[in-house]
MARTI-444118 format. One record per residue (C-alpha): z negated, x, y negated. Coordinates in pm, whole numbers, plus 50000, padded with zeros to 5 digits. Last residue first. Layout:
! MARTI-444118
ZXY...
This chain:
! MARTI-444118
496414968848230499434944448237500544954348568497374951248695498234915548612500284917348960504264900948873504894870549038507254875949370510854880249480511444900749804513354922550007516524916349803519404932850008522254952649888524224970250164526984983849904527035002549562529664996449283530334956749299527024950649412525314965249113527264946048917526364911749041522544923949040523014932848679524394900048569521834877948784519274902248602520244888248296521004857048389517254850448487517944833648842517774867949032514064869748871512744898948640511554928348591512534956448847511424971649188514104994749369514305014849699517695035149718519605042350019521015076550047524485088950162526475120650325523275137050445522725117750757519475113150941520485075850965518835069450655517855098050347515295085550122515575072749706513295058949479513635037049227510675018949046509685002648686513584987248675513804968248309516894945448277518744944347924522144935348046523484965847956520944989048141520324969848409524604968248491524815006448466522835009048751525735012549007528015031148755525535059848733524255061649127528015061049198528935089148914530265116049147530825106449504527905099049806528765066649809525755043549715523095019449888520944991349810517424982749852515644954449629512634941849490512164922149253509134911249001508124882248827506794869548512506434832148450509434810448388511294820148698508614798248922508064822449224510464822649560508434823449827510744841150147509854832850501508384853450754505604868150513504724900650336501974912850106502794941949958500144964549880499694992949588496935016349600494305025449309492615059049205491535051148860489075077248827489205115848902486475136649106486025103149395482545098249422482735061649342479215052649533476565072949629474035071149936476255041550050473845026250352475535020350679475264988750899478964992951039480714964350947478614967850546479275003350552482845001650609483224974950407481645000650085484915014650175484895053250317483295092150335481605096850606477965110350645476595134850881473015153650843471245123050952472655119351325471915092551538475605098451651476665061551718477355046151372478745078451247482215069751473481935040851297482385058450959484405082551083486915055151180487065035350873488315068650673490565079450894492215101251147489385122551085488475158850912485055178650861484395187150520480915209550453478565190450185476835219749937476125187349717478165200049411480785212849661480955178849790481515160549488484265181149355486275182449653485975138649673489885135449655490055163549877487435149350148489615111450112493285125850142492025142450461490685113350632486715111050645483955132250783480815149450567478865168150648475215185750555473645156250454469895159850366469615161150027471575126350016468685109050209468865092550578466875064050600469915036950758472585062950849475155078050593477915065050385479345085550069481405058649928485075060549808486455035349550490205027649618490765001949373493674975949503497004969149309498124934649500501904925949526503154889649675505874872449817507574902250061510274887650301510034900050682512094908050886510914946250986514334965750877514614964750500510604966450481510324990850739512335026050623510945016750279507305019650472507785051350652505595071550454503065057450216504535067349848502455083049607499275104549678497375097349359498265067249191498975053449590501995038849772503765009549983500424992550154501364966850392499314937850403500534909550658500864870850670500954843250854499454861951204500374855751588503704843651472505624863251624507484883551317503814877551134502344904651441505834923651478505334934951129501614946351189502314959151507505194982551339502584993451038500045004851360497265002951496496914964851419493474947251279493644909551220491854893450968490724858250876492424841350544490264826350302489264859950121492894866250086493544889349791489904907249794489224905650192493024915750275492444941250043489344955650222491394955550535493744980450381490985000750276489565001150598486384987450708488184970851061490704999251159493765004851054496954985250963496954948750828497334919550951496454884550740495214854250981495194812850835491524801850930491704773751212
């Protein structure tokens, strides 16, 4: 039996095109929601899950750094997927003839440009997977959807044009999360990730990363969110370079936790060679 990667949306997405380029091995399983994803790995009725944590364009996917500390699970991986939208329309239908087209919001105004040019009117989903089968059953030429070249392919579509985006390099970030942590080889390169919290005094955000900068530890991502719909105190979402057993960033970690508090390590994994791009 094929090991099973979840993943939220519907079959064609661009979550579940991921799953297909990082895991072709692995069999899918389609979850409505982040939560049923989680809960799928938690129970063991999938070995791993991809969770996408945020977009070149859009930034971060909402909710996510409230899961990851809470969900239980450990992420071992990070994939940088290509978001390349296709203008998908019925088998014989030609681009001069499509009046509409449907797709999630973030997908129509990414493609503004492209659908002006074409006189194409915007009509909005839920998502991008779901107008496209949702097309599948109208019979209807004038309509396309706007989606993954999967999409097309699961839902016998033709792309009339492909990367219609108006700006290039449009590219999501995915974890990829399991139930037990993977620690990578600490001679190769390797990111962590971390959350942590700080008093809400003067200086606490300073002296808490003071450690990275004296020990020589780069951090490529904090970001901070309000928990338990207090004011008073933030928790902070961090990736940096490195591995807890590099004594650098053993060093910095100790000295974070002396000045912040509620310090967990979400995950340890080699670094993406997008990275490197």
């Amino acid at each position: 039996m094929k090991p099973l990667i979840a993943y939220q949306g519907r079959p064609g997405s661009y979550s579940g095109l991921a799953c297909e380029v990082c895991h072709p091995s692995f069999a899918t399983l389609a979850c409505n929601t982040f939560e049923e994803a989680f809960a799928a790995v938690r129970g063991r009725q999938a070995d791993r899950a991809m969770i996408p944590i945020e977009n070149s364009n859009v930034g971060r996917v909402a909710d996510i750094h409230h899961l990851l500390p809470e969900g239980g699970l450990h992420i071992v991986a990070e994939h940088y997927q290509p978001v390349e939208h296709h203008l998908l329309a019925l088998p014989g239908a030609r681009l001069s003839e499509i009046r509409r087209a449907h797709s999630h919001v973030q997908a129509l105004t990414q493609c503004r440009g492209f659908l002006r040019k074409h006189g194409i009117a915007p009509v909005i989903k839920s998502d991008t997977a779901g107008a496209a089968a949702e097309l599948k059953d109208t019979g209807d030429k004038s309509i396309a959807a706007i989606a993954s070249s999967l999409a097309g392919k699961i839902y016998g579509l033709e792309s009339l044009a492909a990367n219609i985006a108006d700006q290039g390099g449009n590219t999501t970030r995915f974890f990829i999360l399991a139930r037990e942590p993977e620690r990578p080889d600490p001679h190769t390169a390797c990111m962590t990730s971390l959350v942590f919290r700080v008093r809400s005094v003067p200086a606490a955000l300073y002296k808490a990363l003071g450690g990275f900068a004296t020990n020589g530890v780069n951090i490529t991502k904090l970001e901070s969110y309000i928990v338990d719909n207090k004011f008073t105190a933030a928790q902070f979402f961090m990736d940096l370079e490195g591995h807890p057993d590099h004594a650098a960033v053993r060093n910095a970690l100790e000295e974070l936790r002396f000045f912040a508090h509620e310090v967990a390590v979400l995950g340890v994994y080699p670094a993406h060679p997008f990275r490197g791009k």
